[in-house]
C-alpha positions as CSV (number, residue, x, y, z in Angstrom):
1,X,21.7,-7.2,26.4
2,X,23.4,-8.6,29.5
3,X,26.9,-7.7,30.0
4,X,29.1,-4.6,27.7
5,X,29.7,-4.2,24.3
6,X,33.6,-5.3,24.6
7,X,32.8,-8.5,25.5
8,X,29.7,-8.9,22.8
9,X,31.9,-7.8,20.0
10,X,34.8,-10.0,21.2
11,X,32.7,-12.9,20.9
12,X,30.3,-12.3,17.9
13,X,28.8,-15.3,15.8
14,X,29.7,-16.0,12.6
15,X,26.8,-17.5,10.8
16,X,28.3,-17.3,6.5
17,X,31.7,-17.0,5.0
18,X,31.0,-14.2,3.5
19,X,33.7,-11.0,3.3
20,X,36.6,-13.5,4.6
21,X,35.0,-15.0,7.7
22,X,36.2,-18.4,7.5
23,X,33.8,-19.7,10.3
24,X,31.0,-22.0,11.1
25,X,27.7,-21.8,12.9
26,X,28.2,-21.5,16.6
27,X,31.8,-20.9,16.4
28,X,33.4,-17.7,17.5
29,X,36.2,-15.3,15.6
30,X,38.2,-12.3,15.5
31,X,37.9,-10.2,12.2
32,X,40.8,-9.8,10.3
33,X,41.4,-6.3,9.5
34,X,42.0,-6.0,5.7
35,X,44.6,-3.9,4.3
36,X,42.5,-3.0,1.7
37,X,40.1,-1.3,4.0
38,X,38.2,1.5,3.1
39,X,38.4,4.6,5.3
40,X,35.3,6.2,6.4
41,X,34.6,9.1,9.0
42,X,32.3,9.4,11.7
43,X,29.6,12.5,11.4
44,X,26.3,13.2,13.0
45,X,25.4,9.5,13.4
46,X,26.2,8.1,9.9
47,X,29.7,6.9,8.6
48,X,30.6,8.5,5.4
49,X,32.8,7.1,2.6
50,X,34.4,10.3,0.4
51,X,36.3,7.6,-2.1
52,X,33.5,7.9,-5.3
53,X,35.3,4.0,-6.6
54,X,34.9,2.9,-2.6
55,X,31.2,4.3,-2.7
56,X,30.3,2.9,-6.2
57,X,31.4,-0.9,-4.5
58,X,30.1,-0.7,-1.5
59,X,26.2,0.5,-2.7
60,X,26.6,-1.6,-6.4
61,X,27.7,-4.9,-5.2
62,X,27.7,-4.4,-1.5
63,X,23.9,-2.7,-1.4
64,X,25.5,-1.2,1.7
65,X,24.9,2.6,2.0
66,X,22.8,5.4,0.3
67,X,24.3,7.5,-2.5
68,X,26.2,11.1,-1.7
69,X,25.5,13.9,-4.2
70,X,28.6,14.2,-6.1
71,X,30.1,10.4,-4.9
72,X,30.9,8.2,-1.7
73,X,27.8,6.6,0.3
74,X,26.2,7.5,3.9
75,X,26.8,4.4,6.0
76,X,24.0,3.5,8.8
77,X,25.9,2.9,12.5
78,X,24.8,-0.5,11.5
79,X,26.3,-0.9,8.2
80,X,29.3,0.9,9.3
81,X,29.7,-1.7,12.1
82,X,29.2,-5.0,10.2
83,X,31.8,-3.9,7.8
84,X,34.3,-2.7,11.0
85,X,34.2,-6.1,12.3
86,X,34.6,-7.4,9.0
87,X,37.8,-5.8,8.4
88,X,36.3,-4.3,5.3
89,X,36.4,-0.6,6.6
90,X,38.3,1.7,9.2
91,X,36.2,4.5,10.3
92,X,37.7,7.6,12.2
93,X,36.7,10.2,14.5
94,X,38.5,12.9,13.1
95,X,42.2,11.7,12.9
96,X,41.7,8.6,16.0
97,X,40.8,5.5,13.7
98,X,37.9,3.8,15.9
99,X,38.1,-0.3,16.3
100,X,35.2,-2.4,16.1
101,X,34.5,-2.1,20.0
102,X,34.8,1.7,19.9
103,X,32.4,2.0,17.0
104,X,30.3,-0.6,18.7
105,X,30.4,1.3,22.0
106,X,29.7,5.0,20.3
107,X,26.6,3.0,18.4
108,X,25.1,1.5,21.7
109,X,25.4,5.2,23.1
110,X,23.4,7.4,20.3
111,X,20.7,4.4,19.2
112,X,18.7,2.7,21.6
113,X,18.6,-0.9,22.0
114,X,21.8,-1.2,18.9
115,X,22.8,-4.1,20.8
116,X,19.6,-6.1,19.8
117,X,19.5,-4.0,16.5
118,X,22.7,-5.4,15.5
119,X,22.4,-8.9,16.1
120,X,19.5,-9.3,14.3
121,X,20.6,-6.8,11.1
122,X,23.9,-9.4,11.5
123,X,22.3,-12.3,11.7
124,X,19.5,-11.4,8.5
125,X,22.5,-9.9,6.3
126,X,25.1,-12.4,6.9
127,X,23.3,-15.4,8.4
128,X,20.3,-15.0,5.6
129,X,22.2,-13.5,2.7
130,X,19.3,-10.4,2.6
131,X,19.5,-7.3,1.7
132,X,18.4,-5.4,5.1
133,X,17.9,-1.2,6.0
134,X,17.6,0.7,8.7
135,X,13.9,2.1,8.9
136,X,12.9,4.6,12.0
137,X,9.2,5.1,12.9
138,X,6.9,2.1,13.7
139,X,9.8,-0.2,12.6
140,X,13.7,-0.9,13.3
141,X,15.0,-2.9,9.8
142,X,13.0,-3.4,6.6
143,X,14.5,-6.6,4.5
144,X,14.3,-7.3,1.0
145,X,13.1,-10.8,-0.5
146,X,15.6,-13.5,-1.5
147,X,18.0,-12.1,-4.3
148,X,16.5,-9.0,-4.5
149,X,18.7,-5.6,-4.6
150,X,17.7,-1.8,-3.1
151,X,18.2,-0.1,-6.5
152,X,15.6,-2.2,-8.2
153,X,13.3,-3.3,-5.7
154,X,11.0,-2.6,-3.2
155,X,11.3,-4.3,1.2
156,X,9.1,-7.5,1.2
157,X,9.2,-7.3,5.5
158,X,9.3,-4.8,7.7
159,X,11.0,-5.7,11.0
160,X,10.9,-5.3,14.5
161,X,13.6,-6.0,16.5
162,X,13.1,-6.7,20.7
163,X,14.6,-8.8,23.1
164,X,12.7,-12.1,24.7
165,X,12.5,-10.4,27.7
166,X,10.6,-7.3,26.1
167,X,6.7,-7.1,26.0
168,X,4.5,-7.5,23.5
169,X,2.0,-4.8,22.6
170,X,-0.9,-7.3,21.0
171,X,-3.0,-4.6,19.7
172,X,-0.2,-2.8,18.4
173,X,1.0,-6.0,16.6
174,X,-2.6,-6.0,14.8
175,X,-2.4,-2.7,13.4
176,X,1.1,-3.0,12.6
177,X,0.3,-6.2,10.8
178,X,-2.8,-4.5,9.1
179,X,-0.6,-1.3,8.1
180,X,2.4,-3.8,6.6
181,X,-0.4,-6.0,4.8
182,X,-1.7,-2.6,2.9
183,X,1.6,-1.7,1.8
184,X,2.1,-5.3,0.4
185,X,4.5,-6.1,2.8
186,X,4.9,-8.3,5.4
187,X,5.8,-7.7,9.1
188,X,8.1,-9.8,11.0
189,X,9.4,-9.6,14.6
190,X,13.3,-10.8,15.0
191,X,13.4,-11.7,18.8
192,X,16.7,-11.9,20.5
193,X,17.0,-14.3,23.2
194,X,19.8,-13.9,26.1
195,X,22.5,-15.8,24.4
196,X,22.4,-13.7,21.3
197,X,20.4,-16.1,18.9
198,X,17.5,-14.9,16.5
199,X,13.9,-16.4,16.6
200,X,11.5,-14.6,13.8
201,X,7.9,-14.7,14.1
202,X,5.8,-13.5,10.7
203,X,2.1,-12.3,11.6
204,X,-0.9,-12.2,9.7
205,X,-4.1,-11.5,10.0
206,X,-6.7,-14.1,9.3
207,X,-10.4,-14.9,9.0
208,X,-10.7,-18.2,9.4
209,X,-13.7,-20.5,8.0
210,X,-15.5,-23.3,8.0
211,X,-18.3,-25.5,6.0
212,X,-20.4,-26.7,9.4
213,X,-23.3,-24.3,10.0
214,X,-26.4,-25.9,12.6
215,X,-29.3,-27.4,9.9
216,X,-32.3,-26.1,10.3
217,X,-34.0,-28.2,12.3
218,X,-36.8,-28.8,15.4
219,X,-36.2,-29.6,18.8
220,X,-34.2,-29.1,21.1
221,X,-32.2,-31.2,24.0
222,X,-33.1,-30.8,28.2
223,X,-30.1,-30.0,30.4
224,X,-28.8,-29.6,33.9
225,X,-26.5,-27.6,35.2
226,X,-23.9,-29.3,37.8
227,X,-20.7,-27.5,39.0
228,X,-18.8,-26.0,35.2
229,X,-20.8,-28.2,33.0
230,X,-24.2,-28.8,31.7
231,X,-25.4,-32.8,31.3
232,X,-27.7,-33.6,28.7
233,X,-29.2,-37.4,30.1
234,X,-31.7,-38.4,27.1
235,X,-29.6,-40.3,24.7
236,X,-32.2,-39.2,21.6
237,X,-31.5,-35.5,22.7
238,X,-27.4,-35.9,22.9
239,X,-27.8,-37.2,19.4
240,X,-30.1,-34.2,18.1
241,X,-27.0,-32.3,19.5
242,X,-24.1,-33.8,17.4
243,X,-26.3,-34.0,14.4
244,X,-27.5,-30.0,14.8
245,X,-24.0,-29.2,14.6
246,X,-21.5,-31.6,16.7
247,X,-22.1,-30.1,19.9
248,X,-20.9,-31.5,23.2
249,X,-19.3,-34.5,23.8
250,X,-19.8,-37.9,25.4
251,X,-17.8,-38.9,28.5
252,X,-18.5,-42.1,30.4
253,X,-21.9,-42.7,28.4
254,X,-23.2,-39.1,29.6
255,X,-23.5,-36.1,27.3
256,X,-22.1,-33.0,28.3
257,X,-22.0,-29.0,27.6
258,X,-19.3,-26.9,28.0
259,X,-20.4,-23.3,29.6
260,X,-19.9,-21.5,26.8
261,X,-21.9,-24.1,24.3
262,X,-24.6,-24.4,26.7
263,X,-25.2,-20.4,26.6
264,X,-25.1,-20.8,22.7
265,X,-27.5,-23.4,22.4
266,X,-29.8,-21.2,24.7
267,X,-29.5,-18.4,22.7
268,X,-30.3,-20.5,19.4
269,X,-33.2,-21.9,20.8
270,X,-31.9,-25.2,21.1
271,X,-31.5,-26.1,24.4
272,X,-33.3,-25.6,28.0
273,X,-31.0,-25.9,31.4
274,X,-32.0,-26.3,34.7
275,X,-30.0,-25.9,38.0
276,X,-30.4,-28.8,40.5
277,X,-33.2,-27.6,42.0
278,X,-35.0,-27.8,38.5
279,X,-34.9,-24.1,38.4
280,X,-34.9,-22.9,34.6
281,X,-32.2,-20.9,33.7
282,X,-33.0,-18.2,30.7
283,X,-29.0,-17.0,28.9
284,X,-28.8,-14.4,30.9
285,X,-29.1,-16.5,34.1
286,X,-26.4,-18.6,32.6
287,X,-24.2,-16.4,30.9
288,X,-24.0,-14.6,34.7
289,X,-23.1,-18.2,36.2
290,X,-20.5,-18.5,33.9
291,X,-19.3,-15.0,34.3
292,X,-19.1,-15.3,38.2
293,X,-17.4,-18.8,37.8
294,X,-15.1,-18.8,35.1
295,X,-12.0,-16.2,34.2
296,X,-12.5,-14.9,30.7
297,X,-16.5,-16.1,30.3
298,X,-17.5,-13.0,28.5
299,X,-14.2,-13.2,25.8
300,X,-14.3,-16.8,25.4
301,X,-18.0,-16.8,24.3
302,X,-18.1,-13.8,22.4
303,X,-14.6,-15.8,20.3
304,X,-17.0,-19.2,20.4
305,X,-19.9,-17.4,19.2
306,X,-18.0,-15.9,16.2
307,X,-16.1,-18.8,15.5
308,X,-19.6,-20.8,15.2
309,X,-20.9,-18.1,13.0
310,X,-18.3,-19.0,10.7
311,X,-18.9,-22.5,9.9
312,X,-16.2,-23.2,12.2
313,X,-16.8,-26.5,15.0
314,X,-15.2,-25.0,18.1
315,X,-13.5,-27.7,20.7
316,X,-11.8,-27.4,24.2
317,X,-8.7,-26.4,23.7
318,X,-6.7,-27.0,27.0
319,X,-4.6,-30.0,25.9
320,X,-3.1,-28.0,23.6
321,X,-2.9,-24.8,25.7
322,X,-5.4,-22.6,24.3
323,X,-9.3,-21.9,24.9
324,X,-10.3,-23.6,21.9
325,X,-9.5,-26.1,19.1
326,X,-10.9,-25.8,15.8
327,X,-12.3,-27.7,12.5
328,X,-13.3,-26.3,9.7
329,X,-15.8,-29.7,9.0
330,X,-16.9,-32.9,10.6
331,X,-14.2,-33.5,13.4
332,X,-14.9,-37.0,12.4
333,X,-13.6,-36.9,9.4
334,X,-10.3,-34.2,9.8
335,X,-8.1,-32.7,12.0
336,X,-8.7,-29.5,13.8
337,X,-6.9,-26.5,11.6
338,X,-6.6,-23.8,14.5
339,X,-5.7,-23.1,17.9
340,X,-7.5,-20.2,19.0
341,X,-7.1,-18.1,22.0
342,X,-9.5,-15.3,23.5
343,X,-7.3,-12.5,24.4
344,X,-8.5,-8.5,25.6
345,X,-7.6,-5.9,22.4
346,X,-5.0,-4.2,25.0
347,X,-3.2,-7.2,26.4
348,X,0.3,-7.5,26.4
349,X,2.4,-10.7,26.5
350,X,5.6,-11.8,27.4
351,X,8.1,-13.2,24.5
352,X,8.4,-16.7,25.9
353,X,4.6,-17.2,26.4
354,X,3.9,-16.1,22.5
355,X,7.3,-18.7,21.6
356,X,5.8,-21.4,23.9
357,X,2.5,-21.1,22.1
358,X,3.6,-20.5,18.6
359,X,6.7,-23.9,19.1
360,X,3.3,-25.7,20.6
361,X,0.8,-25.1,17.6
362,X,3.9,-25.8,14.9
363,X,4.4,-29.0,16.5
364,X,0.7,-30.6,16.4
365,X,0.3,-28.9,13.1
366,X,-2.1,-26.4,13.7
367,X,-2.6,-23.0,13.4
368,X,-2.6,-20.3,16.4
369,X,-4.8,-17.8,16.1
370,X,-5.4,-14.9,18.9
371,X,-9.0,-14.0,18.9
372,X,-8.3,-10.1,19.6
373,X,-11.9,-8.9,21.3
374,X,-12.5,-5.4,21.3
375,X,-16.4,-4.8,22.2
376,X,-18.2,-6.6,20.0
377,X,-15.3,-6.9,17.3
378,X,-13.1,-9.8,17.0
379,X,-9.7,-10.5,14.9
380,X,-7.9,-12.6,14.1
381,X,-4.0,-12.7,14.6
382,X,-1.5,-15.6,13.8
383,X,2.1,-15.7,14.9
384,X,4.0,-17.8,12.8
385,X,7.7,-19.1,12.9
386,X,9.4,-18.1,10.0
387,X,12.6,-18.1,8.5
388,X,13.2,-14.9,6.4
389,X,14.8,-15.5,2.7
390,X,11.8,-17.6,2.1
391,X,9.7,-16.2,-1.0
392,X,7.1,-14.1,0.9
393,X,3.9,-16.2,1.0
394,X,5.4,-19.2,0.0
């Protein structure tokens, strides 16, 4: 985070009125310091409350903590600092009582990236009125599901918490997304953007299908390459095309191929391309054109091939800043569903690209998919924007 702690925790958000913070969104405060406090002391990177009455409140109503053998609770740095600025506790360091910037500075010194950590455990337990923990390991928070308690239930998301100006591990996203889904659980980044506000993003991983699959039928259509596109004249043959499974698309009374279509019509036996010289061109001859003139051939048909496989009807997807668009029937007749984009199984991406994608899809309606191609394997992963203390699923 830009700047130093004393002047983040000067000028905290409020987002609830919870524990005495008489505030509203996007307004700024100075917690009042209780005198009914309770005292906790700083030890080996936990703040613990002795006080057995203190304990039993804080973990019973407050599901702050984690139980002591023989009374009191163990307090996360994050716990213990959401309740500092609060005014609900005074922790000391031996017999010097720590403020809220003190506790806040020691925090940011012993847990990497606290700053971001905080906001977002903030913003989820007060802003979202959830039950939220500090996890260590593959993930930063795990959060429990609307009205649910830690003594009776079990995390329905685990978190990750980064700044917008982190990057994004795709692959690493997949398998965490896979390893959350087996555990019945849901995983959820919380990303931080420069001015402190909080922007969640709920992944899943999806196999999308559809109901159009080419009919088996005869013929096939006579093309010719020109430039990034292949043109199909005969007006019978363009029609043979839409009806074997809406294929290409008719601009200014012409029929025409993408490069990726046109190498899976080839390979289905469907459709016979020449270069302007009235050379034949076989797949391969094609699918090495395309290579040499296009960035990402190879990824983009090995996605369009899948997708077709599926049932799905696969579309350009530029307009909406992806490779493709996608229906799951007749184009005709509905909407396209997804917005697909062919990525590498080891790409990362920036923060703001996945936000400008994901705000993009939510707005037309659709959703994004990244086609994740490893070899011959493809997944699917979706980035949704999400607003945790919604019913997981729902």
């Amino acid at each position: 985070m830009d700047g130093n702690p004393q002047s983040y925790a000067i000028r905290l958000k409020s987002e609830c009125t919870a524990y005495g913070c008489n505030t509203s969104r996007n307004r700024y405060y100075t917690p009042v310091l209780y005198h009914s406090a309770m005292r906790g002391e700083l030890s080996d990177g936990y703040v613990i409350v002795r006080d057995q009455t203190d304990g039993n409140h804080l973990y019973g109503k407050g599901n702050y903590g984690y139980p002591r053998s023989g009374g009191g609770v163990d307090l996360d740095l994050l716990e213990a600092t959401l309740l500092t600025e609060l005014g609900k506790l005074e922790v000391f360091d031996r017999d010097k009582r720590l403020s809220f910037e003190d506790l806040f500075r020691i925090s940011s010194d012993s847990v990497e990236d606290f700053d971001i950590l905080y906001i977002v455990f903030r913003d989820i337990r007060l802003g979202r009125g959830l039950v939220v923990k500090q996890e260590s390991g593959n993930y930063d928070l795990s959060v429990f599901g609307a009205g649910k308690r830690q003594s009776n239930s079990r995390p329905a998301y685990m978190l990750r918490a980064v700044s917008e100006r982190s990057l994004l591990d795709v692959s690493d996203s997949l398998e965490g997304t896979k390893e959350t889904n087996d555990r019945r659980k849901n995983l959820l980044y919380g990303v931080v953007d420069e001015e402190g506000d909080v922007t969640y993003y709920k992944l899943h991983v999806k196999d999308p299908a559809g109901k159009v699959f080419p009919t088996d039928v005869k013929g096939h259509a006579d093309g010719v390459l020109v430039s990034d596109r292949v043109f199909i004249f005969d007006q019978p043959q363009s029609a043979f095309l839409h009806d074997y499974g809406f294929f290409g698309n008719l601009v200014n009374g012409i029929y025409q191929l993408s490069l990726v279509e046109a190498c899976f019509l080839i390979g289905k036996g469907k459709l016979i391309v020449r270069d302007m010289e009235g050379t034949e061109m076989d797949y391969d001859d094609l699918f090495e054109y395309g290579y040499n003139e296009q960035d990402e051939f190879e990824n983009r048909l090995k996605v369009y091939t899948d997708l077709r496989e599926r049932g799905l009807v696969v579309k350009a997807g530029f307009k909406f800043g992806t490779h493709f668009r996608v229906y799951q029937d007749d184009p005709d007749d509905c909407h396209a569903r997804f917005l697909v984009h062919a990525v590498p199984y080891e790409i990362t991406k920036m923060w703001p690209d996945i936000s400008r994608t994901v705000r993009l899809s939510g707005g037309v309606k659709k959703e994004i998919l990244f086609a994740m191609v490893k070899g011959n394997s493809i997944q699917y992963l979706e980035f949704e924007w999400y607003k945790p203390g919604l019913i997981p699923g729902k």
